[in-house]
N, C-alpha and C positions, 0 to 999 in steps of 0.2 A: 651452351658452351661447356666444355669440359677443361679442367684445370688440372695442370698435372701435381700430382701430390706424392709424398715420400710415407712412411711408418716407419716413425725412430722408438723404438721400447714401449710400443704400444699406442704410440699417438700418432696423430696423421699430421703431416707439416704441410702448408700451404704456402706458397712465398716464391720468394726469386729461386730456380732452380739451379743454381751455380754451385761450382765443388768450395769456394769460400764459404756461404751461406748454409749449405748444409753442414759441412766440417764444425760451423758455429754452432748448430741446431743439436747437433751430437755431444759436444763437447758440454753443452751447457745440460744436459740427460745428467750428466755427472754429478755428484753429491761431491766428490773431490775433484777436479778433471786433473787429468794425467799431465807429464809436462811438456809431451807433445802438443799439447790445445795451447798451452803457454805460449809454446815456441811460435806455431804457425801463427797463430792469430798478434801474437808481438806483443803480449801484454805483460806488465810485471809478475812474477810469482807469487806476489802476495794481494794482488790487486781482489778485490770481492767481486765471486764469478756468481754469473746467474745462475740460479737453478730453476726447474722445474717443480712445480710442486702438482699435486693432488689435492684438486680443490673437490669438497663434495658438494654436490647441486642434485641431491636426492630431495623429494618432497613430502614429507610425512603426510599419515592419512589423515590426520586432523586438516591439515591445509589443504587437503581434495575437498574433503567432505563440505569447510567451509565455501571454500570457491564456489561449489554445487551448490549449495544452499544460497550464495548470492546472488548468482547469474538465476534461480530458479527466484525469487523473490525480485528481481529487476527483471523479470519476464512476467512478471504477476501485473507489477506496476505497469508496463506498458501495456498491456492487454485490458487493465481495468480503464487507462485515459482513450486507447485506440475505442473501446467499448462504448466509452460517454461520448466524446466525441462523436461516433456514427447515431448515438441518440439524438443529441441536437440536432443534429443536419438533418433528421427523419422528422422530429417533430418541427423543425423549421417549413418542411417543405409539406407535411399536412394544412399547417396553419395557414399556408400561402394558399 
């Protein structure tokens, strides 16, 4: 399925695509909004407007490096039970 989506100042909007909802999407881009955003939307002038912010979700390398080091040591560990395991079952079915 494909979703229709808008780019307001560099970001992608997903949502109801109606001229209210975007005008809202716009308006709240704003660090001041204008008092056109005011008017149309019916809100007091001094009411506290959303903003957008810039959130960062960058991952430093320490936090790869360790991710890799865990998933590579939780592959160790299952490799070393999957490993005993098929011993049992082998020397089980000699003994039989």
């Amino acid at each position: 399925m494909i979703y229709p989506s808008l780019i307001i100042n560099k970001k992608t909007y997903r949502g109801q695509i109606d001229p209210l909802s975007v005008f809202n999407a716009i308006c709240a881009g704003f660090k001041t909004a204008p008092s056109q955003c005011d008017k149309t939307l019916k809100r007091p002038p001094n009411e506290k407007q959303f903003t957008v912010t810039e959130q960062s979700e960058s991952v430093t390398v320490v936090e790869i490096v360790l991710l890799v080091l865990f998933v590579m040591a939780l592959n160790a560990v299952l490799l070393y039970l999957c490993r005993r395991k098929a011993r049992r079952e082998m020397q089980n079915e000699m003994n039989m």
